[in-house]
N, C-alpha and C positions, 0 to 999 in steps of 0.2 A: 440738570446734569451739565448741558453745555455752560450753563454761568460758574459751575464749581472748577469742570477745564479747564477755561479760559484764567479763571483766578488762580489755579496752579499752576499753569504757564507765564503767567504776569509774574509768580514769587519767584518760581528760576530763572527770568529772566532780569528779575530784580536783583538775585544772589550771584550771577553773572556779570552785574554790572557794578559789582562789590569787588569784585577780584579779578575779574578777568579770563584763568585759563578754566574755571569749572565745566567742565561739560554736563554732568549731571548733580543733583539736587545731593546725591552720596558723596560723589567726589569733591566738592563743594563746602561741605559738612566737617569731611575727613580732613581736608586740608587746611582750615578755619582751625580745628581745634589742634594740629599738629604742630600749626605754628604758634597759636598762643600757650600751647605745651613751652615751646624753645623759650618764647619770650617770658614767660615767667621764671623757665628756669635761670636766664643770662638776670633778669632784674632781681632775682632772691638771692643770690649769692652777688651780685653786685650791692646792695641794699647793707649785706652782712657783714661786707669788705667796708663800706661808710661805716658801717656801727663800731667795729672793731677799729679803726681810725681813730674816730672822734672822740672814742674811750682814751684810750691810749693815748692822745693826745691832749686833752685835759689832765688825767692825771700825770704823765711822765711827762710832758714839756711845757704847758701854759701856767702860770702860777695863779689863775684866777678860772672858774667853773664856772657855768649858768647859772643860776640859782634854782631854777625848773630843770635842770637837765635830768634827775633824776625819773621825773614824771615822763620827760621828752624818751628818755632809754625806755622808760616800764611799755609806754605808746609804740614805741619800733618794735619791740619785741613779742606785742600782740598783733603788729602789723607781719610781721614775718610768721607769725603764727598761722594768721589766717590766710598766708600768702601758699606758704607751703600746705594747708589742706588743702586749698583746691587747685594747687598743681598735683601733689601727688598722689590725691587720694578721688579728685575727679577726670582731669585734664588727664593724667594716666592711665587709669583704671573703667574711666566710663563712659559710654558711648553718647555724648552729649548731644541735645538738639542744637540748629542753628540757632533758634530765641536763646537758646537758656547761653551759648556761647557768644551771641552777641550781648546775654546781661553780664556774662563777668566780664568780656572786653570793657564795658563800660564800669562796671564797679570797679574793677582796676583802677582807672580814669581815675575815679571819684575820689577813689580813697588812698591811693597814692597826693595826687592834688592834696588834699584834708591834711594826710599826714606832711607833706612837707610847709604847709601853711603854717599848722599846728605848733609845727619844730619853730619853726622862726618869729611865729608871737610868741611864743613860752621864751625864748632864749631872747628875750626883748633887752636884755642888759651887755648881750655879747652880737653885737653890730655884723659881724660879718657870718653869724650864724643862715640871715637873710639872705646872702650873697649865696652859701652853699645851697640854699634851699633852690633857690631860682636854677642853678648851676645843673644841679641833679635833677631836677624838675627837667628841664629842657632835653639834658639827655635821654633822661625815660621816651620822651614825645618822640625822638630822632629813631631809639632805638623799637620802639613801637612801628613807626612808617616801616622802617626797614626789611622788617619780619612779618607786622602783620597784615594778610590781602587785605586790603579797604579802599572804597573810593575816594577820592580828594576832599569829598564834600566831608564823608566821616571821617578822615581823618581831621580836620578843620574841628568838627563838632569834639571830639572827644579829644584832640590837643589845649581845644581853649577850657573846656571841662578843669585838664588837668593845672590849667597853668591859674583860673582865677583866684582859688584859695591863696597861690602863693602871693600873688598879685594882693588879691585882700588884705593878706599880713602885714604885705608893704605898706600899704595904705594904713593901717591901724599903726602901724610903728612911728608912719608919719605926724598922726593926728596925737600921738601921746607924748610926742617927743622925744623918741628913743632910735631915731635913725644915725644911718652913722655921722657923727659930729663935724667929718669933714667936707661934709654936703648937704645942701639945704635940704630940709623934707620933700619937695615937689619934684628937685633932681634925682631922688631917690626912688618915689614911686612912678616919675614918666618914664625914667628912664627904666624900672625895672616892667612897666606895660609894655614901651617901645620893643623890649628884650623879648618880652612873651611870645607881641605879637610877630615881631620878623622870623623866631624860632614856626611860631604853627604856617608863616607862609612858607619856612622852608619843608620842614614837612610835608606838608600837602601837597609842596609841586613836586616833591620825592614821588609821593605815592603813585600821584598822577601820571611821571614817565614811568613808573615800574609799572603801576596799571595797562599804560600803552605798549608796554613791551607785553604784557600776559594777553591784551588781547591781538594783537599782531602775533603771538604765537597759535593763538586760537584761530586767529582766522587761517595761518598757514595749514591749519588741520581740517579745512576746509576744501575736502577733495570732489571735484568735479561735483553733481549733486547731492553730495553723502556728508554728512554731518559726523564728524567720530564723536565715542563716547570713551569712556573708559579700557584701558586694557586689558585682554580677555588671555592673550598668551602672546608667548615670545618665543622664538630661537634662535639656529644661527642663519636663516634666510632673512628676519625679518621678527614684524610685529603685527599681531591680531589687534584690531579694534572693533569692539562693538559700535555697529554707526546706525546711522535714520537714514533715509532718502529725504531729501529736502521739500519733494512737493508729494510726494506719496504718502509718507510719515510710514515706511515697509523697516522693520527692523532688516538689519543686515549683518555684516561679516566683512569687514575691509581688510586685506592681508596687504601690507607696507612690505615691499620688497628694497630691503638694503640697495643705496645709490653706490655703494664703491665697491660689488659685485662687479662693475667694469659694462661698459655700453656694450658689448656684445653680449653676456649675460643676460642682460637687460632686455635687448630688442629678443633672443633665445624665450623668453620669460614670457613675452609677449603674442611670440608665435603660439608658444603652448598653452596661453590661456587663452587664445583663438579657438584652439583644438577644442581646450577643457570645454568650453562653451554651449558644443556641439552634442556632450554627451546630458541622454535625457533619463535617463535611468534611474527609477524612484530611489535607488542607494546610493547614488551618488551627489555628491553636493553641489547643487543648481550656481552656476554661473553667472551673476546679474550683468556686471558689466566692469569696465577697467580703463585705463586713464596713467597718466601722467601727472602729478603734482608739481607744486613751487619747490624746485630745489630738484629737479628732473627725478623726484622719488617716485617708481612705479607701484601701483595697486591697481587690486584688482575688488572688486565685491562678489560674495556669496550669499548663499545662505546665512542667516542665522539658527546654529544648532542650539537649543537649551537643553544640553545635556550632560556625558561625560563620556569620554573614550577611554578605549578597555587600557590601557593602562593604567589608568588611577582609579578604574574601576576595580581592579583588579588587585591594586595594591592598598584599597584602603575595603575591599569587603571579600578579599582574597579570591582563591578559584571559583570557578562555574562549574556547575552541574550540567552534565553531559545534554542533556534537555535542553537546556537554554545554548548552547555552544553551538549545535547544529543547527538550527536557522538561523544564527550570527554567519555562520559560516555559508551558508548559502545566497546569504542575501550580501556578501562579497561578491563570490563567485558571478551573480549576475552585472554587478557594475564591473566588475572586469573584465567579463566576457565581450561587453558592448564595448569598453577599450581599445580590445585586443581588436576585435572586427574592425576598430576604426585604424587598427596601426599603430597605437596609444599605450605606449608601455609606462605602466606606475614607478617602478625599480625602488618604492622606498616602502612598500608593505609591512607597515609593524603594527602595533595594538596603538601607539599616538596618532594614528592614522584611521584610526577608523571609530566613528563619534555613533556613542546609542543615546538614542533621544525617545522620542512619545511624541508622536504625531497624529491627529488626529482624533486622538484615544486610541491610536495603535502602542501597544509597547513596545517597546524592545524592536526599532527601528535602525538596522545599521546605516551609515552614511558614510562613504570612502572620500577622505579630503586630499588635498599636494597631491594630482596627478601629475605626472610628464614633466616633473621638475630636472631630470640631468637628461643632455643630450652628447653625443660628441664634438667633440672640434678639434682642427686641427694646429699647433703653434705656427705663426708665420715663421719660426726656423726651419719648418718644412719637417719635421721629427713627426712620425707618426704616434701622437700621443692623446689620451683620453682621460677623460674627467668623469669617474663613476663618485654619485654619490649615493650614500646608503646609510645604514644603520648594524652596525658589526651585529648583533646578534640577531636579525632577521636580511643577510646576502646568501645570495645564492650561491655557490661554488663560482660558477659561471662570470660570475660580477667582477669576480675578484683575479681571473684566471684568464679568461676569455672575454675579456667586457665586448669587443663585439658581436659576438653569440646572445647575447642578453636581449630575452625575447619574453613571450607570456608562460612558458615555463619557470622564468624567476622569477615571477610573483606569484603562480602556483606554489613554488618552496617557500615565499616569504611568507603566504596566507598558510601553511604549516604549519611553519616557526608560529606563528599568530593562534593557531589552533591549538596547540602544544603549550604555550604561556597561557591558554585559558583554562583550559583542564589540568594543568600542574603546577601554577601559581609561580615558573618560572620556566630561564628561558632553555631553551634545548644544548647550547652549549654555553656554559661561563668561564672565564678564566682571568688571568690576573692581569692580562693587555689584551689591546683590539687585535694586537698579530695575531697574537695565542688564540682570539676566538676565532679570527678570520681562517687559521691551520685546519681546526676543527670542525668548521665546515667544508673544508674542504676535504679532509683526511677520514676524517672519525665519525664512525656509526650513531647512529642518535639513542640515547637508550629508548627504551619502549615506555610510552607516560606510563602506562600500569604501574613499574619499578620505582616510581617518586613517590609511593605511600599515600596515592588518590584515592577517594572512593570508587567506585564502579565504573568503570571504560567500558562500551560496548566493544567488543574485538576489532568488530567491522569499522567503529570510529578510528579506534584505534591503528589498524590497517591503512586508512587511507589518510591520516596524518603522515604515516609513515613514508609511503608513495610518495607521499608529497618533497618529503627531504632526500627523496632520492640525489647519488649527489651528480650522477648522468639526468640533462636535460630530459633525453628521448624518454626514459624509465618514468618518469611522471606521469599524472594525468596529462591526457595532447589537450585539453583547455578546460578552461574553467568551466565550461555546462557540464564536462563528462564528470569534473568533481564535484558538482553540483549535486546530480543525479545519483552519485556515488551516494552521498550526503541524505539525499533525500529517502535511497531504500533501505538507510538503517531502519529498523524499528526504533519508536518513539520509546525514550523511557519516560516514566512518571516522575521523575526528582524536578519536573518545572514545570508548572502550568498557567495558563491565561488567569486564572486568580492572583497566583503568586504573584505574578509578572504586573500585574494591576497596582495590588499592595506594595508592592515595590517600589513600583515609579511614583506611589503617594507618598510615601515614605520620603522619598528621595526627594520628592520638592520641595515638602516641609522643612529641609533639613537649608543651613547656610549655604552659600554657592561661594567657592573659590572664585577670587575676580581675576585674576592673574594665574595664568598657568604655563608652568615654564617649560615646552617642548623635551622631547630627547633629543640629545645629539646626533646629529646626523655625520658620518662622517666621509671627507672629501678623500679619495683614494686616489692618485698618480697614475698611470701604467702607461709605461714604454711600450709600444707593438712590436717593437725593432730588437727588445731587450729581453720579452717574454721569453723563458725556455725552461727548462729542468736542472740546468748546469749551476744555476747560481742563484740557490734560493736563501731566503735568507733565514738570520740566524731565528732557529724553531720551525722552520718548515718542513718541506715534504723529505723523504728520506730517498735516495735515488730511482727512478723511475715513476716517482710520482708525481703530479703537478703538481707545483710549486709555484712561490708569488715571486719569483723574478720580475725585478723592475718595475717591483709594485713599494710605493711612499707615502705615510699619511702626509695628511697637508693639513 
């Protein structure tokens, strides 16, 4: 077992030292066959553009043809044949091994090489037919280094591959007496080896600084003891990578926070994942540790969740049965309650926020991620102004109204909003802009999930969703255990049980895994303190006497 390890780690670290930026054995794979996608595509229609040349110019301008050219056309046009199956019908279509992609990289080689040798013995009567061969031969090699990752060594090996058929040809042109008449035979073929070989040195030292820029980008990805992998998600804070710990080998969760968020952001960022640190709460996502990178880029490590959060859970196996909602919902309410005790306000509570995984061989495990992401500040114009950020269809009135009121009552409303998108498969209010939704939460009654054509809502669930969107703070649960508790004395329906929930998550690992997941928008909100009033709301707001978003601006 350890000798089979060890030889798996030797092949990745062999296919790393192939290309450079792979982190993993996938990524690796993916990017190998992605590029020998492009480059066969630039060499097949380059190949057709010679063909349709050399036609056309034998017959409308030279008054004299090869005398094999016939056979040399029948030869290109089996050669483009077999070029285009296995770009379009594999390099497209199939998910290649690294072996079977490093054989066609070299059959390429091979039989491009063949074919351009082929061309210039056959056309042994039209002297500069060799010239073209050599000529297009060497481009191939240049445009090869260019596009495809490989180390210097292989690029060497499979440049000279390609170039000695042609190099042969020459040499047989020599020995027959068929080179061009204005140069001796020896001129002809040193000088066309000289050609080959100064082409594969260029090449290879091509490769070579392109190698050393993939790995100097790799090493940049080289954060404090964390090794990143592949990208797991993205938004507008930043980017998810799956990483390692360097001497632990602990899978993780590195969250790259945007560097031109502005240094006070940044150190902001820092404080709060100081805070996040401190919370220990089995629903909330463990803290490992955090750091500054090359290029003053901050991250932080996490957990790594193997799972899916309820919005793509949601939209791709639609709503929840009221059974399964209610200990999602409670097992929030616990990581937020510990928040809230610490001072620790979430303010971006949506369904992308909150990851269910299988721990243990527990199912259906919530984990609340991005705490304490917006805080206030004030502009050095001395303007009392504030930076909420949020997500327009899960803000509380309050956010958008009064952002300094914004306390664990608006993540009470957002965990609603969240309860409400899971039992009605959308979200409490939509409309055709963020104003319009953000009006709506602030204005407009929620309908009752029952009225969305759900199956069965307990009343009582249903009740205390409702509370939840109250759109006065006080009228809420006063914290998250009392909505807890709420939660907890429904009666249990039977539409979800620990079987189900079992079958599920077996299901569900069987099935492919999204590598790349691309966040909801978060959106950054303005507000004037100075500017807040009723008098000047803007256009679609409140109607007089009601709160309104005065001096409220997306950004």
């Amino acid at each position: 077992m350890a000798e089979a390890e060890r030889s798996s780690r030797l092949k990745a670290l062999t296919k790393q030292r192939l290309w450079g930026t792979a982190s993993t054995d996938e990524e690796a794979r993916e990017q190998l066959q992605n590029r020998l996608n492009v480059y066969s595509r630039i060499m097949f229609w380059a190949f057709v553009a010679l063909i349709v040349f050399l036609t056309l110019t034998y017959r409308f301008v030279l008054d004299k043809t090869p005398a094999l050219w016939t056979y040399v056309f029948a030869g290109s046009t089996v050669l483009l044949a077999v070029m285009a199956f296995i770009w379009r019908a594999v390099l497209v279509r199939r998910k290649v091994t690294v072996e079977g992609l490093f054989a066609i990289d070299l059959a390429y080689a091979i039989t491009i090489g063949l074919a351009f040798g082929a061309a210039a013995a056959a056309q042994y009567d039209f002297p500069p037919a060799s010239y073209t061969s050599l000529i297009f031969a060497g481009l191939n090699v240049f445009m090869r280094a260019l596009v495809v990752p490989s180390s210097p060594r292989r690029t060497a090996v499979i440049s000279t591959v390609t170039f000695l058929p042609v190099v042969g040809a020459g040499l047989f042109l020599g020995l027959i007496g068929r080179n061009d008449p204005h140069l001796p035979a020896v001129a002809v073929v040193v000088g066309g080896a000289l050609l080959a070989a100064i082409s594969i040195i260029i090449a290879s030292t091509g490769s070579e600084i392109i190698y050393s820029l993939r790995q100097e980008a790799h090493h940049a990805m080289q954060l404090g003891q964390y090794t990143t992998g592949e990208r797991i998600g993205s938004g507008g804070m930043g980017q998810v990578f799956k990483a390692q710990h360097r001497l632990l080998r602990r899978p993780c969760a590195v969250k790259l926070i945007r560097p031109d968020l502005g240094a006070e952001n940044l150190d902001r960022f820092e404080r709060e994942v100081q805070e996040m640190s401190q919370l220990t709460h089995p629903n909330t996502v463990a803290v490992y540790d955090y750091g500054r990178g090359s290029g003053g880029v901050f991250y932080y490590a996490m957990e790594y969740l193997d799972g899916i959060d309820l919005e793509q859970l949601v939209k791709r196996r639609g709503k929840l049965p009221a059974g399964r909602v209610i200990p999602i919902l409670v097992q929030v309410c616990g990581a937020l309650q510990e928040a809230h005790d610490r001072k620790l306000i979430h303010r971006d509570i949506k369904p992308a926020n909150i990851i269910l995984c299988e721990r243990g061989g527990v199912p259906d495990v919530a984990k609340v991620v991005d705490f304490g992401l917006v805080k206030d500040f004030t502009h050095t114009t001395g303007q009392s102004t504030q930076v909420v950020l949020g997500t327009v269809g899960y803000m509380a009135p309050e956010q958008l109204t009064e952002p300094d009121r914004v306390g664990p009552p608006s993540d009470i409303y957002a965990l609603g909003c969240v309860g409400y998108f899971l039992l009605t498969g959308r979200k409490v209010f939509e409309g055709k802009t963020d104003v319009d939704i953000c009006m709506q939460h602030i204005t407009k009654p929620p309908d009752r999930p029952s009225e969305s054509g759900t199956a069965h809502i307990p009343k009582a669930l249903e009740d205390a969703i409702l509370r939840c969107l109250e759109k006065t703070p006080s009228a809420r649960f006063t914290s998250a255990s009392d909505l807890a508790e709420a939660l907890e004395a429904i009666p249990r329906e039977r539409d979800w049980s620990r079987a189900e929930a079992t079958q599920w998550w077996a299901e569900f690992k069987s099935q492919p895994k999204d590598q790349d997941i691309t966040e909801q928008k978060t959106m950054t909100v303005r507000v004037d303190l100075d500017r807040r009033s009723t008098s000047a709301p803007l256009r679609g707001a409140a109607r007089p006497g009601e709160p309104g978003l005065a001096g409220v601006r997306k950004t």
